[in-house]
C-alpha positions as CSV (number, residue, x, y, z in Angstrom):
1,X,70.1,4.2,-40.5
2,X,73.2,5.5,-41.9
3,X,76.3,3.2,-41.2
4,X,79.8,4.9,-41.6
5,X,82.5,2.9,-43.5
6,X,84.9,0.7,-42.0
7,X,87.8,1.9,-40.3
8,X,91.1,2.8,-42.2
9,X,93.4,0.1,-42.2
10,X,97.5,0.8,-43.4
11,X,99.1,-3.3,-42.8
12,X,98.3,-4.2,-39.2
13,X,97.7,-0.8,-38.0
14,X,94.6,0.2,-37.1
15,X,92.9,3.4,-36.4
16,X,93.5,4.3,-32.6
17,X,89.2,5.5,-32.4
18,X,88.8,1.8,-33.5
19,X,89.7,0.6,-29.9
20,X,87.7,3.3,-28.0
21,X,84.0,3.5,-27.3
22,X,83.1,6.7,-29.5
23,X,79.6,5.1,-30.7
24,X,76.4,5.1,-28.6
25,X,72.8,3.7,-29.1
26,X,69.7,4.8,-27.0
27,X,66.1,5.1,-26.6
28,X,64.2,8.7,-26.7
29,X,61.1,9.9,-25.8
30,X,61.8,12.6,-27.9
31,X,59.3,13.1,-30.9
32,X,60.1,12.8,-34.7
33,X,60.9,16.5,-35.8
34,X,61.7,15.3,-39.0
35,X,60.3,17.7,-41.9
36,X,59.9,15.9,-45.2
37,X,59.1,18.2,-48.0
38,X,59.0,17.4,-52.1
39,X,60.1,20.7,-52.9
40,X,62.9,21.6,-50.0
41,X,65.5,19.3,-49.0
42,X,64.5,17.1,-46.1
43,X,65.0,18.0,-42.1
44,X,66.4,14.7,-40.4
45,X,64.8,14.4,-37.0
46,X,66.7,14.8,-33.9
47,X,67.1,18.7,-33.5
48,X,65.0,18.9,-30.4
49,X,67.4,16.1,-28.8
50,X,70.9,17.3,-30.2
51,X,69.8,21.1,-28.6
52,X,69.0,19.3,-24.9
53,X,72.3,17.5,-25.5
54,X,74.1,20.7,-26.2
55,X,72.5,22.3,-23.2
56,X,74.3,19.9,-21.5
57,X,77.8,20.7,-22.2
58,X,79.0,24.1,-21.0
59,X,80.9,25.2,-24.5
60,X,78.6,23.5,-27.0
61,X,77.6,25.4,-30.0
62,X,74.5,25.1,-31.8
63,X,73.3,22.2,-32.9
64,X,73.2,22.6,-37.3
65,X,72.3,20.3,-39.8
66,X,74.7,17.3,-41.0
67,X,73.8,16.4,-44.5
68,X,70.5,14.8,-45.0
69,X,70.6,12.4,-41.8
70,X,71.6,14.3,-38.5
71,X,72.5,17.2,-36.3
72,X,75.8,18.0,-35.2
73,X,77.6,20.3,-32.7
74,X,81.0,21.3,-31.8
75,X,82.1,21.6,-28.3
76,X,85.5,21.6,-25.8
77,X,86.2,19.5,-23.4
78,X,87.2,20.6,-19.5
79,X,90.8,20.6,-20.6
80,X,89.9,22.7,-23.7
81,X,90.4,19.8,-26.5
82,X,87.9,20.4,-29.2
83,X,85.7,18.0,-30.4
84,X,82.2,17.2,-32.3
85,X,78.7,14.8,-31.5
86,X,76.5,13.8,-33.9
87,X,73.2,12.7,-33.1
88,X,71.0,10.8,-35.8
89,X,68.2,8.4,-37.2
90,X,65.4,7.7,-34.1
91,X,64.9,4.1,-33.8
92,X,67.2,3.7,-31.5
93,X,69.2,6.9,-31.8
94,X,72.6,6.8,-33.1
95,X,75.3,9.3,-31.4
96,X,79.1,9.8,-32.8
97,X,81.6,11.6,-30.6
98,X,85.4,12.5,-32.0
99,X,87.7,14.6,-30.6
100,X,89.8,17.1,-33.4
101,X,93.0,16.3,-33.1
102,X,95.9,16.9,-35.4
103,X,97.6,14.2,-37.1
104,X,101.1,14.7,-35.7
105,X,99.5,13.7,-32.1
106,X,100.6,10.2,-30.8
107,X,98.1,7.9,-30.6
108,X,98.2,7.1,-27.0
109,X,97.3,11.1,-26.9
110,X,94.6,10.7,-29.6
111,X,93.0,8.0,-27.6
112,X,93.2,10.0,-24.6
113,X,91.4,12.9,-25.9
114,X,88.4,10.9,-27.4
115,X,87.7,9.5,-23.8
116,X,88.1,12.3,-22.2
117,X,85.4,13.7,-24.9
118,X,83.4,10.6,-25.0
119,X,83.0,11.1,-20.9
120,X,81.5,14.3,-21.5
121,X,79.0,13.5,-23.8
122,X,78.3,10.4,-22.5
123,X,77.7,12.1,-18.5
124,X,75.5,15.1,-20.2
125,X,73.6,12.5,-22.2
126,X,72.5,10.5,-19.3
127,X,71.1,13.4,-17.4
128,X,68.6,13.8,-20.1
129,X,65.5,12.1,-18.4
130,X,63.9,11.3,-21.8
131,X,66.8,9.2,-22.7
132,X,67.4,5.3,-21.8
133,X,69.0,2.1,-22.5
134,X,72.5,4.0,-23.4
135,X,75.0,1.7,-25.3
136,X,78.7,2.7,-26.5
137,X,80.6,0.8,-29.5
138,X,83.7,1.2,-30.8
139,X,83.2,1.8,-34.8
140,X,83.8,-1.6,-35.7
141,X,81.5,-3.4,-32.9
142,X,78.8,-0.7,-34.1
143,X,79.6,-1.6,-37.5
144,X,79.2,-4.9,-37.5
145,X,76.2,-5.2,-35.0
146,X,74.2,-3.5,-38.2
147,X,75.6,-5.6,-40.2
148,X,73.8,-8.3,-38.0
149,X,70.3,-6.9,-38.5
């Protein structure tokens, strides 16, 4: 499984997604759709999933493909704030939600718009029934729990 680098760290300041939950682990029934091939590029799995996900959200786009290891979509929150999931690696399933924001925000907003993102995802995700066992992480607890392994 991919892991994302550590957070940015300026002195003692911190990254405000560092203290919010934006990271989630879960079980799926749904299959492998992974499509290895010597002569294409490869087809991470997890486009069946990342569509259901989608479906979920009322202004989700599209699922695409996100590099070589997962599906992404872009969507907007109820109060219109833009924002991106990204769904990888089965096994448990790995799922990253941020919210775009701009970097002259203050970080008490920027934290308020990845919960209020993070809430949607996370409600559309548990009404998929082939979905269990949902887990969120900040970065760095989801960090170091694969550190762990």
């Amino acid at each position: 499984m991919w892991v994302p680098p550590g957070p940015e760290r300026r002195g003692a300041l911190t990254s405000f997604s560092t203290m919010i939950k934006n990271y989630a682990t879960f079980q799926s029934a749904f299959p492998d759709d992974s499509v290895e091939d010597e002569v294409a590029a490869p087809v991470p799995a997890g486009r069946a999933l990342a569509e259901a996900l989608a479906s979920k959200i009322a202004s989700a786009g599209s699922p695409y493909q996100h590099s070589f290891y997962g599906w992404k979509f872009d969507f907007k929150s109820t109060s219109g704030r833009q924002a991106w999931a990204l769904v990888q690696q089965p096994g448990p399933w790995l799922l990253i939600v941020e919210a775009k924001v701009g970097w002259l925000e203050s970080s008490s907003k920027k934290s308020l718009a990845l919960e209020e993102v993070v809430r949607v995802v996370d409600s559309a995700l548990r009404t998929l029934p082939d979905v269990s066992g949902v887990e969120w992480f900040t970065q760095d607890e989801f960090t170091e729990s694969q550190r762990r392994k």
